[in-house]
C-alpha positions as CSV (number, residue, x, y, z in Angstrom):
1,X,82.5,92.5,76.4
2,X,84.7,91.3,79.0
3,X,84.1,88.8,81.4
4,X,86.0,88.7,84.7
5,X,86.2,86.1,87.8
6,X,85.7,87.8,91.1
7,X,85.7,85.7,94.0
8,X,84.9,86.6,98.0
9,X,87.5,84.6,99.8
10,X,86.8,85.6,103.1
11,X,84.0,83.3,102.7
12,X,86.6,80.8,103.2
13,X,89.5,80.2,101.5
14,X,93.0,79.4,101.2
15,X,95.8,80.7,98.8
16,X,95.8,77.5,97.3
17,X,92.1,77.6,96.6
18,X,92.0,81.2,94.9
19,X,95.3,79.9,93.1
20,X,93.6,76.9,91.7
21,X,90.6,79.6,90.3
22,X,93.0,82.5,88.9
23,X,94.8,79.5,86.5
24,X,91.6,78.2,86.0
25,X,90.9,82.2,85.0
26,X,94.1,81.9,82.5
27,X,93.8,78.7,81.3
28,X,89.9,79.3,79.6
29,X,90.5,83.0,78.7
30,X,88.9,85.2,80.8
31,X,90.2,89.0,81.2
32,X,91.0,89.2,84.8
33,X,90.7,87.4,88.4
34,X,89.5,90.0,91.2
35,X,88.9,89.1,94.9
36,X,87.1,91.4,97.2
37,X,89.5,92.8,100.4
38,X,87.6,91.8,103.4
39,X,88.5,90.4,106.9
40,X,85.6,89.2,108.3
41,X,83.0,86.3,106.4
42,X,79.6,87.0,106.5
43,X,76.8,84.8,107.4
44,X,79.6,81.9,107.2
45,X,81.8,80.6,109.7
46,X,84.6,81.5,107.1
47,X,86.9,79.0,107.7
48,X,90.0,78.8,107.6
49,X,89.9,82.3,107.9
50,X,90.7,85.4,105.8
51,X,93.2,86.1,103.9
52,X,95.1,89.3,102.6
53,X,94.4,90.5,99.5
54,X,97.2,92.4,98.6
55,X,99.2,89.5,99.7
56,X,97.1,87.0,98.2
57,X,97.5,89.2,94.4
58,X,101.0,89.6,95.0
59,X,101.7,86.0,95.0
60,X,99.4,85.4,91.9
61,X,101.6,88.0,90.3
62,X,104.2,85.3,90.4
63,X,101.9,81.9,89.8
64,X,99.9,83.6,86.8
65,X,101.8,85.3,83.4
66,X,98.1,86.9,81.2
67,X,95.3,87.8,83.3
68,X,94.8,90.8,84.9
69,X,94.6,90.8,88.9
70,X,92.9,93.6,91.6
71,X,90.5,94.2,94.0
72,X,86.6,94.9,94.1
73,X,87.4,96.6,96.4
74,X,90.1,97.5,98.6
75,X,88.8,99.8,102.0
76,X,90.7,103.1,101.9
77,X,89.8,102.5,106.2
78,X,92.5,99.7,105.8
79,X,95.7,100.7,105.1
80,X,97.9,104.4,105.0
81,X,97.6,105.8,101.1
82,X,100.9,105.9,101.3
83,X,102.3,102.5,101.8
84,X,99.4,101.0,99.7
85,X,100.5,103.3,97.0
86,X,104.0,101.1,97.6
87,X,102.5,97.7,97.9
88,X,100.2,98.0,94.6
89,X,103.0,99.1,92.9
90,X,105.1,96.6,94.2
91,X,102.7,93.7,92.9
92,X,102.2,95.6,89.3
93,X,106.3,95.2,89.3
94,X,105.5,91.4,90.5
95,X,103.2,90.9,87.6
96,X,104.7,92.3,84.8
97,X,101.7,95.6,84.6
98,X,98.3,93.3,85.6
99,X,97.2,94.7,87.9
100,X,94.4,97.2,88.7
101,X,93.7,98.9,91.9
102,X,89.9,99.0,93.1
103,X,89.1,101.2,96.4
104,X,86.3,102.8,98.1
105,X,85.4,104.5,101.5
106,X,84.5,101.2,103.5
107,X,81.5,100.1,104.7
108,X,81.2,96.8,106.5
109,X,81.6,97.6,110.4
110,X,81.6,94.5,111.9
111,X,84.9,93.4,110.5
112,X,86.6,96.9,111.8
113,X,85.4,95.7,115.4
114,X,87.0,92.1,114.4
115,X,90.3,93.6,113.7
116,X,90.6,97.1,115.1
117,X,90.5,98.8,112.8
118,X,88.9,102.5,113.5
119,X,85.3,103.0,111.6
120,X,84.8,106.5,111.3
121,X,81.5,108.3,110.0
122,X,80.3,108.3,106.6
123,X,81.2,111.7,105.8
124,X,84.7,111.2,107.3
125,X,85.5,107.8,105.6
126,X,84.6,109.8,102.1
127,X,87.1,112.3,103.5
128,X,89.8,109.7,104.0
129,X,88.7,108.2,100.9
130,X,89.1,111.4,98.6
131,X,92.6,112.1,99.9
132,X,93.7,108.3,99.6
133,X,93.2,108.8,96.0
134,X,94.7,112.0,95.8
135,X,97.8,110.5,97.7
136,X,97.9,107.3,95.8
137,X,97.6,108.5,92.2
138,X,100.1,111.8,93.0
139,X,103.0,109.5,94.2
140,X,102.5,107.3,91.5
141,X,102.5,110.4,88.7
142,X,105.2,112.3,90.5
143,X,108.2,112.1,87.8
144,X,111.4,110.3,89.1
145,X,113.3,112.6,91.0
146,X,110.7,115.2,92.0
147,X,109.2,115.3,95.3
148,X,105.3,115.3,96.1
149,X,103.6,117.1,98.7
150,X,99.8,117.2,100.0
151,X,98.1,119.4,102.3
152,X,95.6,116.9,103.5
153,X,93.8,116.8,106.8
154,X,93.8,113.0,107.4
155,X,97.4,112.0,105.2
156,X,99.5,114.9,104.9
157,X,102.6,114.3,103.0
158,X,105.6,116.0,103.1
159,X,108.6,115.9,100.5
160,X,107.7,112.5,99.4
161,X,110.4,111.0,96.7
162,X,107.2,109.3,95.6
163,X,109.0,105.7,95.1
164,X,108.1,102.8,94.0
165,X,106.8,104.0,90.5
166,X,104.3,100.9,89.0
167,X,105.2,99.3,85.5
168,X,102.2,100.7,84.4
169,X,103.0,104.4,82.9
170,X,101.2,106.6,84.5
171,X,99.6,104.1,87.1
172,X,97.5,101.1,87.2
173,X,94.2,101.7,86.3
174,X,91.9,102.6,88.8
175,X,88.2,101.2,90.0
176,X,85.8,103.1,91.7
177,X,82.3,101.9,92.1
178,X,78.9,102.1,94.5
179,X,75.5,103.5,94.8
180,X,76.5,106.8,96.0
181,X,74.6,109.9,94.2
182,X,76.9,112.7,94.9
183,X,80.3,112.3,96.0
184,X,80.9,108.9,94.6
185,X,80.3,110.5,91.1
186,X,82.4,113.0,91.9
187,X,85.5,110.8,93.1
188,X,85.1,108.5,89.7
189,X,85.2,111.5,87.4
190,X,87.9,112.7,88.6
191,X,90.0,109.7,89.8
192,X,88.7,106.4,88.6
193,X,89.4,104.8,85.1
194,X,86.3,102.2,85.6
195,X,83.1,102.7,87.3
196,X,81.6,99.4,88.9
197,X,77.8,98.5,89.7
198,X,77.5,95.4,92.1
199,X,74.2,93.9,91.6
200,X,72.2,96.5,90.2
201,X,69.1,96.3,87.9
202,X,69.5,97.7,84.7
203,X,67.8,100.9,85.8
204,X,69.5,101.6,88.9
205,X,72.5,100.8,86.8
206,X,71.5,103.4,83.9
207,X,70.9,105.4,87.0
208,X,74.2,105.5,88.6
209,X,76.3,105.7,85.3
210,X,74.2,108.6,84.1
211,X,75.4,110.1,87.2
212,X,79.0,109.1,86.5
213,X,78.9,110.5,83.1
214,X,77.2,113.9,84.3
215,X,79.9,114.2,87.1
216,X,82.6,114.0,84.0
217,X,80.8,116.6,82.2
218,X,81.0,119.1,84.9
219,X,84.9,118.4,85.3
220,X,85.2,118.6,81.4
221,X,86.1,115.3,80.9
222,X,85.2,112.6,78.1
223,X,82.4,110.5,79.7
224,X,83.5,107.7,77.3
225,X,87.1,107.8,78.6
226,X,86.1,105.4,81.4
227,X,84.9,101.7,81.4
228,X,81.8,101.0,82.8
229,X,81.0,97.7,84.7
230,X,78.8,95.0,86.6
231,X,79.2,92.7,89.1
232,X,76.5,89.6,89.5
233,X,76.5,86.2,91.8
234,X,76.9,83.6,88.6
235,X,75.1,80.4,88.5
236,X,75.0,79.0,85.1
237,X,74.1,75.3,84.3
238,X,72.9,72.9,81.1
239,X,69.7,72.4,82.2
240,X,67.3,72.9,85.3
241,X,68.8,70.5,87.4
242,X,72.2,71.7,87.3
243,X,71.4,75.3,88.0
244,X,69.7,74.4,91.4
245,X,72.5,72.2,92.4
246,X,74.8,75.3,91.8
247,X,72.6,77.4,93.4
248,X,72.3,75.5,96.4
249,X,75.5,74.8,97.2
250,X,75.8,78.7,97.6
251,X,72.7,78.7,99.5
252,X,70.6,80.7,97.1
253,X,67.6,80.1,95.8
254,X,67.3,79.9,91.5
255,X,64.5,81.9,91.4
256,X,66.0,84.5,93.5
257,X,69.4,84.6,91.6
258,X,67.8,84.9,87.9
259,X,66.2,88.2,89.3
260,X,69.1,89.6,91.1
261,X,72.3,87.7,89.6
262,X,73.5,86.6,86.1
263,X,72.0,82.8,86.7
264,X,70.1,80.2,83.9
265,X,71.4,78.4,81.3
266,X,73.8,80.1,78.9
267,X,71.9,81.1,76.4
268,X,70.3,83.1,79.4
269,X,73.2,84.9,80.5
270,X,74.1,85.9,76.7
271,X,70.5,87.4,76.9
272,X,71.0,89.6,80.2
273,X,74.2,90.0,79.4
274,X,73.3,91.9,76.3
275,X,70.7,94.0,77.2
276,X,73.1,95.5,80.1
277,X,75.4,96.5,77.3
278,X,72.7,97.6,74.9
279,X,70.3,99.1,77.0
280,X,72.4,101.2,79.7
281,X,76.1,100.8,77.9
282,X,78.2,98.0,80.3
283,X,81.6,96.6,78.5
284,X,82.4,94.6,81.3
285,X,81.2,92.0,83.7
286,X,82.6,90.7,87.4
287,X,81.3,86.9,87.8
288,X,81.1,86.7,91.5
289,X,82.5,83.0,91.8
290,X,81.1,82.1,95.1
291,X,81.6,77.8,94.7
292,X,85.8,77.8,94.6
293,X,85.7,74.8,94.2
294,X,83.7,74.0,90.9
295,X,86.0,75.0,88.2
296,X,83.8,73.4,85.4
297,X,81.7,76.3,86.1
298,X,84.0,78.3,84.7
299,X,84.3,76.1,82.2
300,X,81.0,76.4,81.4
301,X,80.7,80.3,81.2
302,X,84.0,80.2,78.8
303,X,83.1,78.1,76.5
304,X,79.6,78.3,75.6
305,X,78.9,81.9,76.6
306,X,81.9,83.8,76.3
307,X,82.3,83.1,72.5
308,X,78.6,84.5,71.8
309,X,79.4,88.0,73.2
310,X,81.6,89.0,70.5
């Protein structure tokens, strides 16, 4: 079972702050750090403001040498397929082959308005969506010195030298994830080489990979050939006491957070843990790291529940 850091810097954050976690990520042997891609905090004044996430991951490329680095997950309404097929690359050249590239259709509105960025309808932002994949994982297959070309209706590409290849041979693995029941299957069967559920209870979970593994069958492809995943809000602690102070310094309530999140004591979280990957198949777990600044949390997780998982 993997375990994972994923942390929501636009929350608030600097670079030194999400450096500080991704060593703390290295140094007690976790598998990866993630951040989310967002510009605008929510329900938090979000100060100092956001920060970039592509340009956040390119500098841990530098300022980390083991873990794996990527987003849960980038907005295909953000950024050309094109030049993000470029700048992920780039940052998989940067880190030596870390990192992974999570994307989905977009969703939070608000933070469009904030920046300008147009917010199209659901059906269209799928339709961007599909042919950002498309774009992003042709260029980075195309071989060396052939050109690659896409008929799209959004992102048409025309004799495309298909440069920067990643390290990664044929690409960096790919992360797909949501609640969607028909095209979101769909896209991860054909495109996606993980399949993430944020905060899901183990039946929605069973539900949504059942739908994953279905969509696979009907393209003729190995349902085992991708990872599935979870994402949870941790809050782990010794005892009573030092749960609630971890949970309210994220201003959630304990009670709230052991139904919803991975939260109690460790020998807790080795419990739900393992009926996520015995009842409905998970292999790996995002921690959402909410406190940035209480690295002995992480300390915590690695060293008395990490070992137990096997």
């Amino acid at each position: 079972m993997d375990l994972r850091i994923f942390t929501e810097p636009q929350q608030g954050a600097t670079y030194d702050d999400l450096l500080a976690v991704a060593k703390a990520t290295e140094q007690f042997g976790y598998d990866a750090f993630f951040r989310s891609d967002h510009y605008l905090a929510m329900n938090v004044e979000g100060l100092p403001g956001p920060t970039d996430a592509w340009i956040t991951l390119a500098g841990l490329a530098r300022d980390t040498s083991t873990i794996r680095l990527g987003t849960l997950v980038t907005s295909a309404t953000f950024r050309y397929p094109g030049p993000l097929a470029i700048s992920v690359a780039q940052v998989d050249a940067m880190s030596g082959g870390r990192v992974e590239l999570g994307i989905g259709a977009g969703w939070f509105e608000e933070e469009h308005r904030a920046y300008g960025i147009p917010f199209p309808p659901t059906g269209e932002r799928f339709d961007r969506f599909e042919e950002s994949l498309a774009i992003i994982t042709g260029l980075w297959e195309t071989p060396i010195g052939q050109k690659f070309n896409y008929d799209g209706v959004h992102f048409p590409i025309s004799d495309s030298p298909a440069l920067t290849k990643p390290v990664q041979s044929p690409r960096p693995p790919i992360v797909i994830g949501g609640m969607g029941k028909r095209r979101t299957p769909a896209l991860a069967a054909r495109y996606a080489d993980e399949f993430n559920q944020p905060f899901q209870s183990i039946e929605g979970t069973a539900a949504a990979f059942d739908r994953v593994r279905e969509a696979c069958r009907a393209v003729d492809r190995d349902p085992d050939s991708l990872v599935y995943s979870n994402a949870f809000v941790l809050c782990c602690g010794r005892n009573e006491e030092e749960i609630a102070r971890r949970a309210s310094r994220i201003g959630r309530e304990v009670d709230e957070l052991r139904f919803n999140g991975l939260a109690g004591t460790p020998a807790e979280l080795v419990d739900k843990i393992g009926r996520y990957r015995d009842e409905v198949g998970t292999q790996r777990i995002y921690l959402q790291t909410l406190d940035l600044a209480d690295l002995e949390h992480l300390e915590l997780v690695a060293s008395e529940v990490m070992p137990q998982l096997g």
